[in-house]
Short mmCIF file of the C-alpha atoms (twelve columns), coordinates in Angstrom:
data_MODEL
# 
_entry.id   MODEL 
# 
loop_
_atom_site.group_PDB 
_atom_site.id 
_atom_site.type_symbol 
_atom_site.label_atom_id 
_atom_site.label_alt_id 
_atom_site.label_comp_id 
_atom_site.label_asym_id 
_atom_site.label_seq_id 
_atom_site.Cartn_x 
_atom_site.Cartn_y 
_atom_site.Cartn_z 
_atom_site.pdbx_PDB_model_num 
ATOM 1   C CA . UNK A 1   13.741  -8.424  -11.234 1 
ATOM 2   C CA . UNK A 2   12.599  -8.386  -14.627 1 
ATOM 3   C CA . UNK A 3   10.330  -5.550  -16.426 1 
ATOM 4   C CA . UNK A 4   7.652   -7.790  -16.701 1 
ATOM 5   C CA . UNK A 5   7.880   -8.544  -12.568 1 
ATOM 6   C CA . UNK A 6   8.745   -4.504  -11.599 1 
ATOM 7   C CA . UNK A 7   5.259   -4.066  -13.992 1 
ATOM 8   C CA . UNK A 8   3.333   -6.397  -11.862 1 
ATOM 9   C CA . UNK A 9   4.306   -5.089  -8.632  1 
ATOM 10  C CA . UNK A 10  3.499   -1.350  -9.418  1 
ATOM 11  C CA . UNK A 11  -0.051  -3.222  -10.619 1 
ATOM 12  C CA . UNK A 12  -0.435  -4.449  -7.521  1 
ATOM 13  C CA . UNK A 13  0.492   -1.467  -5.374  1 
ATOM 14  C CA . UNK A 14  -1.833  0.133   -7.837  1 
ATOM 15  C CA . UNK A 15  -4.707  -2.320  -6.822  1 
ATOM 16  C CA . UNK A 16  -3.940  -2.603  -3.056  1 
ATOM 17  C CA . UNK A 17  -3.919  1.522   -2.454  1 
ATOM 18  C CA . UNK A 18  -7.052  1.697   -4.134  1 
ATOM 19  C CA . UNK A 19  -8.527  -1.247  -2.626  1 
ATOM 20  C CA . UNK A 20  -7.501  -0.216  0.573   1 
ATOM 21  C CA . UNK A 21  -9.021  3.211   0.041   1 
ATOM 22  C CA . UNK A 22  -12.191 1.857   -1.271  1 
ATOM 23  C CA . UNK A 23  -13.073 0.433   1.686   1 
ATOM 24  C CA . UNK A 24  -12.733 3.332   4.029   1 
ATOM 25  C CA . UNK A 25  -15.113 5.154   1.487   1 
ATOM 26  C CA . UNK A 26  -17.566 2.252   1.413   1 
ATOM 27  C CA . UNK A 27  -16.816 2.008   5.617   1 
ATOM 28  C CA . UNK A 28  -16.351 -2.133  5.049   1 
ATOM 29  C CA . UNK A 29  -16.258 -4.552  7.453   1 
ATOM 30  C CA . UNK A 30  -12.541 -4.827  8.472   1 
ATOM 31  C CA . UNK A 31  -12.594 -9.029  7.762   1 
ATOM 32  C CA . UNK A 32  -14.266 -8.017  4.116   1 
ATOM 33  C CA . UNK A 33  -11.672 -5.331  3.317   1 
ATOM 34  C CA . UNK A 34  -8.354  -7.422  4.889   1 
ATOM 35  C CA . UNK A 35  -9.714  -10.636 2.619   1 
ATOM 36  C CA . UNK A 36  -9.703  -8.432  -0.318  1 
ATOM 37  C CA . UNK A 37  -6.217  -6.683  0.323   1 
ATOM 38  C CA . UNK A 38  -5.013  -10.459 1.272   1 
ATOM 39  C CA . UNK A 39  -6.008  -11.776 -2.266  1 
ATOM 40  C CA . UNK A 40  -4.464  -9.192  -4.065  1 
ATOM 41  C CA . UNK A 41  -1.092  -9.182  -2.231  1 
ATOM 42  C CA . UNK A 42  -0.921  -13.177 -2.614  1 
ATOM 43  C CA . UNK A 43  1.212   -14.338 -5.582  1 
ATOM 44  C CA . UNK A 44  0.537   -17.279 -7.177  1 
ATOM 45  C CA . UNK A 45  3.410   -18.997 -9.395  1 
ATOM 46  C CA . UNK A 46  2.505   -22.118 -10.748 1 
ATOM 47  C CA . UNK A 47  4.427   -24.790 -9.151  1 
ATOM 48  C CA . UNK A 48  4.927   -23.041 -5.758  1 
ATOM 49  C CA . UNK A 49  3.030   -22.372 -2.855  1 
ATOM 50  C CA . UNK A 50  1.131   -19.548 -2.403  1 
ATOM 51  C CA . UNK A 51  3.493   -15.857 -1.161  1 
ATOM 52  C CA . UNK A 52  2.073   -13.544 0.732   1 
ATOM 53  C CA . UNK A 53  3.891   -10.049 -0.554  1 
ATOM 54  C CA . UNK A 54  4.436   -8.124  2.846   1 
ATOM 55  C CA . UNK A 55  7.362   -6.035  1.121   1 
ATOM 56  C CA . UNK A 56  3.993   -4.558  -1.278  1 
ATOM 57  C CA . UNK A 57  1.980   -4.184  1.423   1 
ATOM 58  C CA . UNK A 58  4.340   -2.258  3.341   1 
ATOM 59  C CA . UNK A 59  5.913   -0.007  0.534   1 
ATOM 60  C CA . UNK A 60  1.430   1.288   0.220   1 
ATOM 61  C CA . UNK A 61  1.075   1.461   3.915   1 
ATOM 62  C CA . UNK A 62  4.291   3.373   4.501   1 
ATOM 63  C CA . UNK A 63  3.317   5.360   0.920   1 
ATOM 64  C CA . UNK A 64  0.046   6.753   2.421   1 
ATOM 65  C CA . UNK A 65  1.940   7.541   6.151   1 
ATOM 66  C CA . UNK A 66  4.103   9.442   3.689   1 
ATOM 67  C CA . UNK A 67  1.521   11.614  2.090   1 
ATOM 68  C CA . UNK A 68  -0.679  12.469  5.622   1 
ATOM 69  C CA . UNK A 69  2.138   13.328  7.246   1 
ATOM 70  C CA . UNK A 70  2.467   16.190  4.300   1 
ATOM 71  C CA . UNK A 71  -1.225  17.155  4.319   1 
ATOM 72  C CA . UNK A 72  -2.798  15.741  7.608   1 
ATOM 73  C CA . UNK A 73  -5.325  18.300  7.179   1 
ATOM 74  C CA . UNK A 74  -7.085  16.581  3.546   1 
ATOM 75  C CA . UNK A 75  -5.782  13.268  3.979   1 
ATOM 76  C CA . UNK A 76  -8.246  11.718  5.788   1 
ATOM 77  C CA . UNK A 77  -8.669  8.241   4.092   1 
ATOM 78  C CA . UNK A 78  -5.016  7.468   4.897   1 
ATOM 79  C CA . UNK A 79  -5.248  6.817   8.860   1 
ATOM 80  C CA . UNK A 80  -7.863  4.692   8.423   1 
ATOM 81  C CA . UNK A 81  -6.701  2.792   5.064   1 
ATOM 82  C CA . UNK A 82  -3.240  1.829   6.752   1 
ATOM 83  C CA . UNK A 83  -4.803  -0.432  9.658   1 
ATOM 84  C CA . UNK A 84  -6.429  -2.801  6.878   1 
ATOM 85  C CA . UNK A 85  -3.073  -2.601  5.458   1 
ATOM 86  C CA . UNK A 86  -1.253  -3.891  8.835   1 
ATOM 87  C CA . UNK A 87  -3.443  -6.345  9.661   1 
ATOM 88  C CA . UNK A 88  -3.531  -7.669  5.741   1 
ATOM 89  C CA . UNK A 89  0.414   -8.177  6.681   1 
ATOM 90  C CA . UNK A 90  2.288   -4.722  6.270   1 
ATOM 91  C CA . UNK A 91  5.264   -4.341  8.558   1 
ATOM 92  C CA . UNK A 92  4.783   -1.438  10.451  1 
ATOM 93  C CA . UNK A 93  8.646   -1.549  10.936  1 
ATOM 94  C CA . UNK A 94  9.630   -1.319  7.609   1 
ATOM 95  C CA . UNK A 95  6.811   1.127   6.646   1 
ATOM 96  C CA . UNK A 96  9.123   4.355   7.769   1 
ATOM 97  C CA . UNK A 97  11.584  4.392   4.523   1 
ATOM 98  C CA . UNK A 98  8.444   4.347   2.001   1 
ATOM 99  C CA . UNK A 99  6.888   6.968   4.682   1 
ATOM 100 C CA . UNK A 100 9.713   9.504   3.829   1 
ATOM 101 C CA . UNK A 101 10.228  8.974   0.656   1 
ATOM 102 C CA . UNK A 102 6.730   10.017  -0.467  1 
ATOM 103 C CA . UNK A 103 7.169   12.966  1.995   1 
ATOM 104 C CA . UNK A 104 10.154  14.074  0.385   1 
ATOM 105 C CA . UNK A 105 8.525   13.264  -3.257  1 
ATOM 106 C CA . UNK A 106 5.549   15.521  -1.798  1 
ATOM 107 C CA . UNK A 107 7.741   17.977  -0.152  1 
ATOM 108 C CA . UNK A 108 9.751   18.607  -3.562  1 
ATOM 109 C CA . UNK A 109 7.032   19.032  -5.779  1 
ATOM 110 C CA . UNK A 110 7.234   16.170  -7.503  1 
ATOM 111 C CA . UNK A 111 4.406   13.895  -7.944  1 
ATOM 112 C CA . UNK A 112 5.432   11.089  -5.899  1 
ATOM 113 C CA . UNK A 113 3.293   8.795   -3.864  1 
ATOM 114 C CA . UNK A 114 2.460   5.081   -4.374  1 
ATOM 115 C CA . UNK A 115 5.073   3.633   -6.494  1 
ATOM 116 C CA . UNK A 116 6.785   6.915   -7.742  1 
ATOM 117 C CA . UNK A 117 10.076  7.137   -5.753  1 
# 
């Protein structure tokens, strides 16, 4: 993957956490939030049909397991962002690796989180 394309996609992890969070705050209807997350996670290259990026909806839905597993206590907006996240098109199933590697990120001090390995 080029620069350019590794740019984009931490853009758009950028954009789908903090969509995805929005809407918990704002307490959305789930068809309103799951649209939104949708659009955002679609790719459009001219000359191809519409992709769907499940691999960058996972990598935020398994990112925000990661961090309420460390502080279930103040991360509330997580368990209720990563639903909208699943039914947008995460795989729960591959959310595990991106899960634990924010919890280790977390768990060493380092900053960590949504597209910081």
């Amino acid at each position: 993957m080029s620069a350019h394309g590794a740019d984009r996609d931490r853009i758009t992890i950028a954009r789908l956490d903090g969509t995805a969070r929005r809407h918990v705050f704002e307490r959305s209807q789930q068809e309103v939030a799951v649209a939104e997350l949708v659009e955002i996670a679609t790719e459009r290259v001219q000359g191809r049909p519409p992709r769907l990026r499940v691999d960058l909806l996972t990598i935020v839905a398994g990112s925000m397991l990661g961090a309420h597993r460390h502080a279930p206590d103040v991360r509330w907006v997580e368990p209720l962002a990563i639903p909208l996240l699943i039914v947008a098109g995460a795989d729960p199933g591959g959310m595990e690796p991106h899960a634990d590697e924010t919890l280790k990120a977390l768990g060493d001090g380092r900053r960590g989180g949504i597209g910081q390995p």
